[in-house]
PADO-877190 format. One line per 8 residues: number of its first residue (from 0); their letters; for each residue x, y, z of N, C-alpha, C. Coordinates in Angstrom, 1 decimal, decimal comma, m for minus. Atoms other than C-alpha are relative to their C-alpha. Last residue first. Layout:
N
NUM = A = X:Y:Z:X:Y:Z:X:Y:Z  ...
//
This chain:
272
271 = XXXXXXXX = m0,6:0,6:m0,5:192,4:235,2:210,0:m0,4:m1,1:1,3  m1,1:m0,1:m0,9:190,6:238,3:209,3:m0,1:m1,7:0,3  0,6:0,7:m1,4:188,7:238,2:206,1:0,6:0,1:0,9  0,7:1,9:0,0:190,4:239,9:203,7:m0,7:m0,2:1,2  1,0:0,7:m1,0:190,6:243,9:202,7:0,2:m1,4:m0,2  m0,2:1,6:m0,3:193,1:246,2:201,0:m0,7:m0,3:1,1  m0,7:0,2:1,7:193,2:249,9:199,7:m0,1:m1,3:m0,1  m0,8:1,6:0,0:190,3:250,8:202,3:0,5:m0,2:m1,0
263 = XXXXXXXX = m1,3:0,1:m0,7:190,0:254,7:201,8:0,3:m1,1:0,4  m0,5:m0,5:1,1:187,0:254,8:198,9:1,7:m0,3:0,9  m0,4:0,8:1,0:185,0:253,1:201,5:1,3:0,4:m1,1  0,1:0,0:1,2:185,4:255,6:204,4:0,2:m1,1:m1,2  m0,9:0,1:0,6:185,4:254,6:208,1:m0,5:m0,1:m1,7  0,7:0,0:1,6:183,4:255,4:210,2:1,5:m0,3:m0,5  m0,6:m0,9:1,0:184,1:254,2:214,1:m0,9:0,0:m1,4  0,5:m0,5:1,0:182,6:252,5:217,1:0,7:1,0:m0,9
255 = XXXXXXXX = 0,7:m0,9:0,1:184,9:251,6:219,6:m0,8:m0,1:m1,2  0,9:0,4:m1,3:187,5:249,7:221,2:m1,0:0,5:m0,4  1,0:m1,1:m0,8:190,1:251,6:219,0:m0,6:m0,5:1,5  m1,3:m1,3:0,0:192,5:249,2:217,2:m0,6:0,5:1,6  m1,2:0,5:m1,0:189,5:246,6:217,4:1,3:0,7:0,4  m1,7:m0,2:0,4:187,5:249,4:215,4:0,6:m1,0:0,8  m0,7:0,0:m1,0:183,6:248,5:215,4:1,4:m0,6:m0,5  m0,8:1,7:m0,5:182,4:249,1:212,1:0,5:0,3:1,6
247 = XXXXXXXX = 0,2:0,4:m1,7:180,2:251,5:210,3:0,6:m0,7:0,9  0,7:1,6:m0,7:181,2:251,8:206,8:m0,2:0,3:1,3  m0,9:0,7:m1,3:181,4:254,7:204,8:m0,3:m1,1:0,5  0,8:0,3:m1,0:179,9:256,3:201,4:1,2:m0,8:1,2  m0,6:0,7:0,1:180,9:259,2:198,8:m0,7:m1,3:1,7  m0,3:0,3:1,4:179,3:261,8:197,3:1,0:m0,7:1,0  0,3:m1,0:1,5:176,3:263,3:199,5:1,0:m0,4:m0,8  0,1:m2,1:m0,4:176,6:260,6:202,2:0,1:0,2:m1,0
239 = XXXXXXXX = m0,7:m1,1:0,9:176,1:256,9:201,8:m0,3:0,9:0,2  0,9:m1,3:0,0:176,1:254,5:205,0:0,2:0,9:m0,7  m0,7:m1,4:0,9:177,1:251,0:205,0:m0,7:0,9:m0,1  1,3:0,0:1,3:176,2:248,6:207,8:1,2:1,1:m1,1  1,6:0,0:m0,6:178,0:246,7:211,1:m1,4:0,8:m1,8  0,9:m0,8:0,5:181,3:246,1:209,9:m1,4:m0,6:0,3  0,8:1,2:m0,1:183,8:244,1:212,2:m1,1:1,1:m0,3  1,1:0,1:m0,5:187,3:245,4:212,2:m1,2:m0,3:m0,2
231 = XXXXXXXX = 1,0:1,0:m0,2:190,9:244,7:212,3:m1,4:0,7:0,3  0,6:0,2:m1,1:193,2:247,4:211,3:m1,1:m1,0:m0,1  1,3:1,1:m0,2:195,8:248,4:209,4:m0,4:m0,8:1,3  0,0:1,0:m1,1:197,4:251,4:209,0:m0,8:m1,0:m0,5  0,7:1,2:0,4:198,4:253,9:205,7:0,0:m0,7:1,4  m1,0:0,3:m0,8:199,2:257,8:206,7:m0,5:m1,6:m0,2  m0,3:0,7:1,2:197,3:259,9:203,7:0,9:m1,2:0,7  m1,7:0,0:0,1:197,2:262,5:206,5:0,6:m1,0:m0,9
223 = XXXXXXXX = m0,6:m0,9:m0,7:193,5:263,3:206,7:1,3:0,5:m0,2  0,4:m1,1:0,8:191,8:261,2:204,7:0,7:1,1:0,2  0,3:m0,9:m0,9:194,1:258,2:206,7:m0,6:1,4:m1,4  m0,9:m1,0:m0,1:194,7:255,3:204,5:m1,0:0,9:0,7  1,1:m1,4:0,3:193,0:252,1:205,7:0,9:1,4:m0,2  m1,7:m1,0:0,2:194,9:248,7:205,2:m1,5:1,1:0,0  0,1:m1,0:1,4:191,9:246,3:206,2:1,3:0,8:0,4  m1,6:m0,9:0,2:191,7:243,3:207,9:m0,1:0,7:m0,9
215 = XXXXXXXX = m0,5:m0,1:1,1:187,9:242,2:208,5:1,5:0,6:0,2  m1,2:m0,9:0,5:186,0:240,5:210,7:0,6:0,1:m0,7  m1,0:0,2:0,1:182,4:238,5:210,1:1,6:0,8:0,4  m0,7:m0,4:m1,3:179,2:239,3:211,6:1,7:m0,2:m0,4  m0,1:0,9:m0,7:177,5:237,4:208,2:1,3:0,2:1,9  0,9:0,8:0,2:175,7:240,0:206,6:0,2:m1,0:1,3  1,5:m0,9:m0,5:178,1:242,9:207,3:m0,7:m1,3:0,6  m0,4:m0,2:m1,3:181,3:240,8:206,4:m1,1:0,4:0,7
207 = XXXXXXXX = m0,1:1,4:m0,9:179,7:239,5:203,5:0,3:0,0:1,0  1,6:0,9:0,2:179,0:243,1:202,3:m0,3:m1,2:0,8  m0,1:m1,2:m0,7:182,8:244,2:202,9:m1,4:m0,2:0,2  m0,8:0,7:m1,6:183,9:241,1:201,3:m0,5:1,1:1,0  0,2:1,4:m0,9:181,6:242,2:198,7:0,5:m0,9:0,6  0,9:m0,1:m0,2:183,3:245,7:197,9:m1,4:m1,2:0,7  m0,1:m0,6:m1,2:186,2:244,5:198,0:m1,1:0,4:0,4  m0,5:1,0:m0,9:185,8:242,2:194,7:m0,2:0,9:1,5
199 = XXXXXXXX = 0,7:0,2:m0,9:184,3:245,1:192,8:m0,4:m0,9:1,1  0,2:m1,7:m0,7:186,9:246,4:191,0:m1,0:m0,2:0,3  m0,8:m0,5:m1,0:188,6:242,9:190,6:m0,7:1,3:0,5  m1,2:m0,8:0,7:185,6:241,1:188,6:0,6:0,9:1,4  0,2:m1,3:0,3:183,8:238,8:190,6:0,4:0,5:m0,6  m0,9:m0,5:1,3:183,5:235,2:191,7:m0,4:1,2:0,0  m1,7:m0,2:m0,1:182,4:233,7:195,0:0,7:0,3:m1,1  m1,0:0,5:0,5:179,2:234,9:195,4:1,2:m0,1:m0,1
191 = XXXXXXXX = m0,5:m0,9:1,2:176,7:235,5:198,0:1,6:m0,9:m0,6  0,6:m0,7:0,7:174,2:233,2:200,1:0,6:1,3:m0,5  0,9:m0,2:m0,8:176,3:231,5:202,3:m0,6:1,3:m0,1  m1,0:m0,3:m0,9:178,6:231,5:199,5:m0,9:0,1:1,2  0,3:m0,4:m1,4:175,7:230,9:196,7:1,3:m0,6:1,2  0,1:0,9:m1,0:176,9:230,5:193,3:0,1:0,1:1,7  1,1:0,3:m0,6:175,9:233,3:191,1:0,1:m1,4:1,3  0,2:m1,6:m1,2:179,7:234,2:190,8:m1,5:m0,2:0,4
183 = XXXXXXXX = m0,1:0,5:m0,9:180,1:230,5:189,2:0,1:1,4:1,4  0,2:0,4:m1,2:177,6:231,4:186,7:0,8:m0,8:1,4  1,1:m0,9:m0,7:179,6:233,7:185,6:m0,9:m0,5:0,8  0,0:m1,1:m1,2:181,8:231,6:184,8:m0,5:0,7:0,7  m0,8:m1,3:0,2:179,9:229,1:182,9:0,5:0,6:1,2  m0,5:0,1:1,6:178,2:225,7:183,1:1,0:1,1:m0,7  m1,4:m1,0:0,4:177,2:225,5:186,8:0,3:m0,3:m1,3  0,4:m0,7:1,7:174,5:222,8:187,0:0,8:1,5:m0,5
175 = XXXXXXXX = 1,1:m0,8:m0,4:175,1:221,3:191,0:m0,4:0,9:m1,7  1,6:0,6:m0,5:176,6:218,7:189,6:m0,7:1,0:0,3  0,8:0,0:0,7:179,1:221,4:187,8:m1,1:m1,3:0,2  0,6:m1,4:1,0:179,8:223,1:190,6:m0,3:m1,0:m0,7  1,1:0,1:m1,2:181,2:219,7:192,7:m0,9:0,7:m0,4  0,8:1,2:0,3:183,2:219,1:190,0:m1,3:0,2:0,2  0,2:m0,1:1,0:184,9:222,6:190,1:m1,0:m1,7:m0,5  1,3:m1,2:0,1:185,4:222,5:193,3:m0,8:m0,5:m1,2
167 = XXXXXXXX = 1,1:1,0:m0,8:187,4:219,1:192,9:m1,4:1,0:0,3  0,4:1,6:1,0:189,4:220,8:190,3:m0,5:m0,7:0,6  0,9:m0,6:0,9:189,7:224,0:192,4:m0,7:m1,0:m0,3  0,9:m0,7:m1,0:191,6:222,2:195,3:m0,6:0,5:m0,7  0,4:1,3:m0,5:194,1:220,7:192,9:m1,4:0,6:0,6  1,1:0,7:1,6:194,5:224,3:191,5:m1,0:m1,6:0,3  0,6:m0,9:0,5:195,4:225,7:194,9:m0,9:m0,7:m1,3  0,9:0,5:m1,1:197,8:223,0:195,8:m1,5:0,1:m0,2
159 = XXXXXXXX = 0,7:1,5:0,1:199,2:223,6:192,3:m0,4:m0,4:0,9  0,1:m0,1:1,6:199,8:227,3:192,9:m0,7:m1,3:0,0  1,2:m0,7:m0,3:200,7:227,0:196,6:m0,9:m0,3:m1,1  0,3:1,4:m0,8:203,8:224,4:195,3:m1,5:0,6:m0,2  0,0:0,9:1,1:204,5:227,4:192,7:m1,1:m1,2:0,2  0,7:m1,0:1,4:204,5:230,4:195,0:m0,7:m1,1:m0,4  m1,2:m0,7:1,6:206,5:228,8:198,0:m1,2:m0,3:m0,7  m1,1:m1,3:m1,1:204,4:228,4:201,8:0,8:0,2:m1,4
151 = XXXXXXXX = 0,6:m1,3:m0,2:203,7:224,7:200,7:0,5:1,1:0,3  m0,5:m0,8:0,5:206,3:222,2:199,5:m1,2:1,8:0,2  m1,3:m0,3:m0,4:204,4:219,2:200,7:0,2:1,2:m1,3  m0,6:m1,1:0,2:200,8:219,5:200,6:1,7:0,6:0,1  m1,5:0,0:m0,7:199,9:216,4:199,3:0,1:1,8:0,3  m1,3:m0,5:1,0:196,1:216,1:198,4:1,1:0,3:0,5  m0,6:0,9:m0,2:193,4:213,8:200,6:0,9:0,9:m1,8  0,6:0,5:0,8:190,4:216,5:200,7:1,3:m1,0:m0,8
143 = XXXXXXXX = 1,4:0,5:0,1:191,0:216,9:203,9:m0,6:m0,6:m1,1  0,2:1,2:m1,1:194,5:217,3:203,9:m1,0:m0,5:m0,1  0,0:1,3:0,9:193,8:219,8:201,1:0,1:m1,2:0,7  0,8:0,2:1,0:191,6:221,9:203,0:1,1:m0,9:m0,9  0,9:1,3:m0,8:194,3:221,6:206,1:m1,1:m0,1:m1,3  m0,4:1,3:m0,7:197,1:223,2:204,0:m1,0:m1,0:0,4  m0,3:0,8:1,2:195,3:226,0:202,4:0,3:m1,8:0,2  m1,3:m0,4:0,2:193,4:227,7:205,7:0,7:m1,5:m1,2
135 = XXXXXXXX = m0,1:m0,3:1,2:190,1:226,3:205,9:1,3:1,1:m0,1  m1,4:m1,3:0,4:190,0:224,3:209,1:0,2:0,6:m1,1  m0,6:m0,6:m1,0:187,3:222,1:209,8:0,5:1,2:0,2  m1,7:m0,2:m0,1:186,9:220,4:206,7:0,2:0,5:1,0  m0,5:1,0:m0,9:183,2:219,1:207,1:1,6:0,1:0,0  0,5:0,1:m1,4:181,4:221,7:205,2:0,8:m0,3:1,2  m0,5:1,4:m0,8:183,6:221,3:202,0:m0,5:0,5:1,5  0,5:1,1:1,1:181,3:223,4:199,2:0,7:m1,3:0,7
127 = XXXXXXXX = 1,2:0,1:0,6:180,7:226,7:200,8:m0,1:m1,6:m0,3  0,9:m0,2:m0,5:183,7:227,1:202,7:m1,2:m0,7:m0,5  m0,2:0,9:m1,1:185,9:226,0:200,1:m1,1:m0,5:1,5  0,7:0,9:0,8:184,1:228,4:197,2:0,7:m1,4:1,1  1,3:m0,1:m0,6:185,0:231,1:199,9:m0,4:m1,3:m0,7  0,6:0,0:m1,2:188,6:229,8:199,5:m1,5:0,2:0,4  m0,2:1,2:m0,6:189,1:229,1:196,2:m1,0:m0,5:1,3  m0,9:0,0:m1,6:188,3:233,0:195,9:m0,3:m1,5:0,1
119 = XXXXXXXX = 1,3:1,0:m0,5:187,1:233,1:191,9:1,2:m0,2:1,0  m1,0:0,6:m1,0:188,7:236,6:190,2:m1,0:m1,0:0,9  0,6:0,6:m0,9:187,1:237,3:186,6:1,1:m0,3:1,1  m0,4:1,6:m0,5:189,4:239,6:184,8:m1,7:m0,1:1,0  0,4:0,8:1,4:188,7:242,7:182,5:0,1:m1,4:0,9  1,4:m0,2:m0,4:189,3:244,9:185,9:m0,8:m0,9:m1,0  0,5:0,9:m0,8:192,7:244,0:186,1:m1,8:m0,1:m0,1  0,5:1,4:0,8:193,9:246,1:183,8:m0,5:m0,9:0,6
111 = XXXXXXXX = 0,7:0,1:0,6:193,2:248,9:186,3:m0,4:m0,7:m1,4  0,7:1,4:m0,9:196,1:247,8:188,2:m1,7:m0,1:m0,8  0,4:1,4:1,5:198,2:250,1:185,2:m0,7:m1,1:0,9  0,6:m0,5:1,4:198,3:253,5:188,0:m0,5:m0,9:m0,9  0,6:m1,2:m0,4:200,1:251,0:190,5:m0,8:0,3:m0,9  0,6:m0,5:2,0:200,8:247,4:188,6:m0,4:1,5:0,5  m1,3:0,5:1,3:202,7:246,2:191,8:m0,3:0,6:m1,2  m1,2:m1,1:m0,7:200,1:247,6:194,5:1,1:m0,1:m1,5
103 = XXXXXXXX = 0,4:m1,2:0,4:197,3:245,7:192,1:0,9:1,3:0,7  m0,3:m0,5:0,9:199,4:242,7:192,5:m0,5:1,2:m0,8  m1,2:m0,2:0,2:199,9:242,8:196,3:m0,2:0,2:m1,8  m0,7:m0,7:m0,2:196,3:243,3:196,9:1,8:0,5:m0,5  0,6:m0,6:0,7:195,1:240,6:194,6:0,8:1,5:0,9  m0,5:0,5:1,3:196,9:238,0:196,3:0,0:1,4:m0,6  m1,2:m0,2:m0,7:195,5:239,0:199,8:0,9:0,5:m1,4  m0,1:m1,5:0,1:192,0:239,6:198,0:1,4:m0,5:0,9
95 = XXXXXXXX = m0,8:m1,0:0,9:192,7:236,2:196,9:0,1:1,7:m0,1  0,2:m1,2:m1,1:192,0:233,9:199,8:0,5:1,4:m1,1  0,6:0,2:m1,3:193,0:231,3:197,9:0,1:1,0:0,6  m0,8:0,3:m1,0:193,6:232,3:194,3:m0,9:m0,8:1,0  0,6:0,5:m0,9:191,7:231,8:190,7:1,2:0,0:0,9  m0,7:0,2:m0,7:191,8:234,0:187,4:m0,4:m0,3:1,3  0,6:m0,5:m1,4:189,6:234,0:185,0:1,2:m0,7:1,0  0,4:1,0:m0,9:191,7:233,5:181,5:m0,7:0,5:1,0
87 = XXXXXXXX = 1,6:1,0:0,5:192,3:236,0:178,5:m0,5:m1,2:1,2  1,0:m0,1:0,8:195,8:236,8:179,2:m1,0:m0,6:m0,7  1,1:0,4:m0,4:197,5:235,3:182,5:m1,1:0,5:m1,0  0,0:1,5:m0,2:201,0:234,4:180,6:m1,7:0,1:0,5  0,4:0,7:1,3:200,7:238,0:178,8:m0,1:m1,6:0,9  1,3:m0,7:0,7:200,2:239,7:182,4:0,0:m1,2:m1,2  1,0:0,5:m0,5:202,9:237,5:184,0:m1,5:0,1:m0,7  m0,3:0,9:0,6:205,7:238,4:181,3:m1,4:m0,6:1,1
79 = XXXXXXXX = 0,4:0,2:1,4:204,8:241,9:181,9:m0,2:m1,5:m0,4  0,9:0,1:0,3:205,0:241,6:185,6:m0,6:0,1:m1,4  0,8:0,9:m0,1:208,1:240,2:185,8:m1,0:0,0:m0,4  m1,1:1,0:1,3:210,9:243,0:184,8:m1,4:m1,3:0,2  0,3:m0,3:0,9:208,3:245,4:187,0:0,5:m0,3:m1,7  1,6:0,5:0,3:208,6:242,8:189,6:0,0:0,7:m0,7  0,5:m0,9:m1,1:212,7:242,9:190,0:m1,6:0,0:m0,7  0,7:m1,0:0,6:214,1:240,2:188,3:m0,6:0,5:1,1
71 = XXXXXXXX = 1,0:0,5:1,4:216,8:238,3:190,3:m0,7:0,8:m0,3  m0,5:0,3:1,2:219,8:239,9:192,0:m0,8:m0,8:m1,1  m1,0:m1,3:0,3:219,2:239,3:195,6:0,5:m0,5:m1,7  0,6:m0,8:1,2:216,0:236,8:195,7:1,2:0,9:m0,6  0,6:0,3:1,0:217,8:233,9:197,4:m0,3:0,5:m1,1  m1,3:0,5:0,7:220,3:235,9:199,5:m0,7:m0,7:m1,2  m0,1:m1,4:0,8:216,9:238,2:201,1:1,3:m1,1:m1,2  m0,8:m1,1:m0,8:215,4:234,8:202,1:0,6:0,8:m1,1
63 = XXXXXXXX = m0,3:m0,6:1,4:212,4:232,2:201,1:1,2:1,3:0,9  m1,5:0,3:0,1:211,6:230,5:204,0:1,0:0,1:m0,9  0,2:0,4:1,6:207,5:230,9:203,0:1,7:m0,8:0,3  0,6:0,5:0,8:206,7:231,3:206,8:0,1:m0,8:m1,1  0,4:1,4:m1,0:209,2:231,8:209,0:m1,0:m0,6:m0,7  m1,3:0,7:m0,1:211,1:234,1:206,3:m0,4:m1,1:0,2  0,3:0,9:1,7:207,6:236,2:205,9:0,8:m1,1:0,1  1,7:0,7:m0,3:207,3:236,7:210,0:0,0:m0,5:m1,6
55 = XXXXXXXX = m0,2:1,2:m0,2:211,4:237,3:209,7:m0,8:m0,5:0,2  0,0:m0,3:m2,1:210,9:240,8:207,8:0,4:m2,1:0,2  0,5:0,6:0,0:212,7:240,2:203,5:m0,7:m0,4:1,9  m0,5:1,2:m0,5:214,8:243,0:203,1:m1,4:m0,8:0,3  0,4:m0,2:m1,3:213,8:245,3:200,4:0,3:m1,4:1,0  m0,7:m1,4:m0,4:214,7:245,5:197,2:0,2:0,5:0,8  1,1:m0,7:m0,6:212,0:242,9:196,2:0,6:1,4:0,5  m0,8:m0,9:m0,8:214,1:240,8:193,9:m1,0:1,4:0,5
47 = XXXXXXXX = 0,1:m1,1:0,4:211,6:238,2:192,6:0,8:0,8:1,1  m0,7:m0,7:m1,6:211,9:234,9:192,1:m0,1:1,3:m0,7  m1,3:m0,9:0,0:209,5:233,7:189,4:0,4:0,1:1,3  m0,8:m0,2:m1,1:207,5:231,1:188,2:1,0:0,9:m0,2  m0,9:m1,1:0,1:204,7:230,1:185,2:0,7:0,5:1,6  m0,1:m0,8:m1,2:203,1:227,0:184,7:0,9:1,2:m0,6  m1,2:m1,0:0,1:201,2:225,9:181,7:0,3:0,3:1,7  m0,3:m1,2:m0,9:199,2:222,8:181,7:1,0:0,5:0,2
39 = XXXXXXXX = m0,6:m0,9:0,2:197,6:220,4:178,8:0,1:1,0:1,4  m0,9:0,2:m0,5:195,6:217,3:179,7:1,1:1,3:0,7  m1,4:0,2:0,8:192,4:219,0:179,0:1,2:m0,2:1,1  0,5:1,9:1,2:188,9:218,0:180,7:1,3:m0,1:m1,1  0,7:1,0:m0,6:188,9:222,1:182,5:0,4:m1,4:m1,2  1,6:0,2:0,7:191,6:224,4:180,8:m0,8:m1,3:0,1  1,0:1,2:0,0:194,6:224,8:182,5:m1,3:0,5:m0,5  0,9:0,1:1,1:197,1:227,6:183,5:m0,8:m1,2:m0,6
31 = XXXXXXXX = 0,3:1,0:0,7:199,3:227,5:187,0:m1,0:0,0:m1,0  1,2:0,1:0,4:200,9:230,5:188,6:m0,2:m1,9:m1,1  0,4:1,6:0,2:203,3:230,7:190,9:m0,7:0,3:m0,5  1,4:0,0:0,8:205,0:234,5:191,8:0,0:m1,2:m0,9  0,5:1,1:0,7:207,8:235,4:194,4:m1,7:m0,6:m0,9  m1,4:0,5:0,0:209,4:238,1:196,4:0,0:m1,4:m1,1  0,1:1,1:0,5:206,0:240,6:196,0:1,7:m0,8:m0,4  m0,2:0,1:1,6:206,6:243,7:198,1:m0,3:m1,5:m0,2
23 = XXXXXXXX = m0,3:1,1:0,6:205,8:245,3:201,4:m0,3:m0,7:m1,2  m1,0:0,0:1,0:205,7:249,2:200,9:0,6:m2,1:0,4  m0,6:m0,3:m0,6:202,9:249,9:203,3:1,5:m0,1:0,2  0,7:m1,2:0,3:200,0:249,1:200,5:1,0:0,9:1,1  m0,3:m0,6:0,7:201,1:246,1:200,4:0,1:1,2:m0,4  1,0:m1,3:0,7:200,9:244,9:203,8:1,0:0,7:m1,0  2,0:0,1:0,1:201,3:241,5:205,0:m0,5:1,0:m0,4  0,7:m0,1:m1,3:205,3:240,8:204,8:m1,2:0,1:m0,2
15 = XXXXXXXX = m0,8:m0,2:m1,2:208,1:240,0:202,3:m0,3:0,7:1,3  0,0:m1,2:m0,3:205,7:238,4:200,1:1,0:0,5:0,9  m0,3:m0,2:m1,4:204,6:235,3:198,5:0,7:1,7:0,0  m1,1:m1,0:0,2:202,2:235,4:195,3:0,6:m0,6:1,8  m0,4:m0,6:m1,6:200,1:232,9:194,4:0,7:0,5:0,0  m1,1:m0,7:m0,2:198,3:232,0:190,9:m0,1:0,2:1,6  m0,3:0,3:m1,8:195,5:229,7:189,7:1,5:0,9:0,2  m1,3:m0,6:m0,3:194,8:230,9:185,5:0,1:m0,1:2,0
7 = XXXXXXXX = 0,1:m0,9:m1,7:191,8:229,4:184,2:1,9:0,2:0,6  m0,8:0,2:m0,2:190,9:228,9:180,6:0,0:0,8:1,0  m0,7:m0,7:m0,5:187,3:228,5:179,5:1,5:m0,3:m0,1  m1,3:m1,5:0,7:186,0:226,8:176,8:0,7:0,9:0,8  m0,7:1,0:0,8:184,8:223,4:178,9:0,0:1,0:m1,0  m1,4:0,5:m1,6:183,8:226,3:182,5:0,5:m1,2:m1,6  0,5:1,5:m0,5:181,4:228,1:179,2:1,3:m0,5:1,0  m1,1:0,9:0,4:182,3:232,0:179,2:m0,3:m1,4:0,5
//
């Protein structure tokens, strides 16, 4: 897909805490639509009734509260109307296996639409392409690169921060000779890419973590007891057995060396 045919879809979700996979929900959803060198831009917004109280670590953050959402669409009233708004585009967060977790929790069974999508992490393409920022959390990467962040922390604001923050990527790519999507997953992240399709997004954050000593947050269900935690830790290699493979990692939980099963991380980002 050429980057002057494409259409790209920037989306954030906020949340009513950090794990989806441990019945925190999606309270709100920003997306922004665009097509490189065209005027033309769609947004799309919602409040979303989560059904669930909203903890006070989401609150402090986004400031979004339970009286806000009570009584708006509930996410399976939303996600239809999101799907058709993000059809046919590659879709672009910051830090998007966060993102990405919460909407493949939300589409259960049906997340495997997802898998037709390109997903391009802002953020590693941040890393990679503004050296000299410092800080790569949302806020200071646009500070840096001299864009307003007022209204951060809500869906929409994020969304346009987000996009802003592409559209300079996105420059930067095509000096370097980028022309298509695809090739923006060939584009070297300290030497791997920052685009993918969803059902193998996790799998190279899990790679990159190896490579580059990195740690990782992961939701890990239990084989055992199906019991969901999460845990910080810091993969050392991968090792496949007769039909399925693990990771190696030292467990911060623990203190220790552990295995831990690929097939059983539901959710992974960088750690923080």
């Amino acid at each position: 897909m050429r980057l002057d045919k494409a259409s790209f879809t920037v989306f954030d979700v906020e949340t009513t805490g950090l794990f989806p996979y441990s019945g925190d929900m999606i309270c709100e959803i920003g997306a922004i639509r665009f097509e490189p060198g065209k005027k033309r831009v769609e947004k799309f917004h919602s409040l979303v009734d989560p059904k669930r109280p909203i903890s006070r670590g989401a609150f402090m953050v986004n400031g979004i509260t339970d009286r806000m959402v009570r009584g708006k669409p509930t996410i399976d009233k939303v996600l239809p109307d999101f799907l058709r708004f993000i059809d046919g585009s590659a879709l672009v967060a910051y830090n998007a296996g966060f993102d990405l977790g919460f909407i493949e929790q939300a589409l259960g069974e049906g997340a495997h639409i997802l898998d037709k999508y390109y997903i391009i992490d802002a953020l590693r393409l941040a890393r990679r392409l503004f050296p000299d920022a410092g800080r790569y959390n949302l806020g200071s990467v646009a500070g840096h690169l001299g864009i307003d962040a007022e209204g951060e922390h809500r869906a929409l604001a994020d969304a346009l921060m987000t996009w802003k923050v592409f559209a300079k990527e996105l420059e930067l790519l095509k000096k370097e000779g980028v022309k298509t999507v695809q090739d923006i997953e060939r584009v070297q992240v300290r030497r791997r890419p920052a685009a993918s399709t969803v059902k193998d997004y996790k799998l190279k954050l899990i790679e990159e973590a190896i490579r580059d000593e990195k740690k990782l947050s992961i939701v890990y269900r239990s084989s055992w007891s199906s019991v969901l935690s999460r845990r910080t830790i810091t993969p050392k290699r991968i090792q496949s057995g007769y039909d399925r493979s693990y990771i190696i990692a030292h467990c911060h939980l623990r203190g220790e060396e552990r295995n831990f099963r690929v097939d059983c991380i539901v959710d992974a980002s960088f750690e923080k």
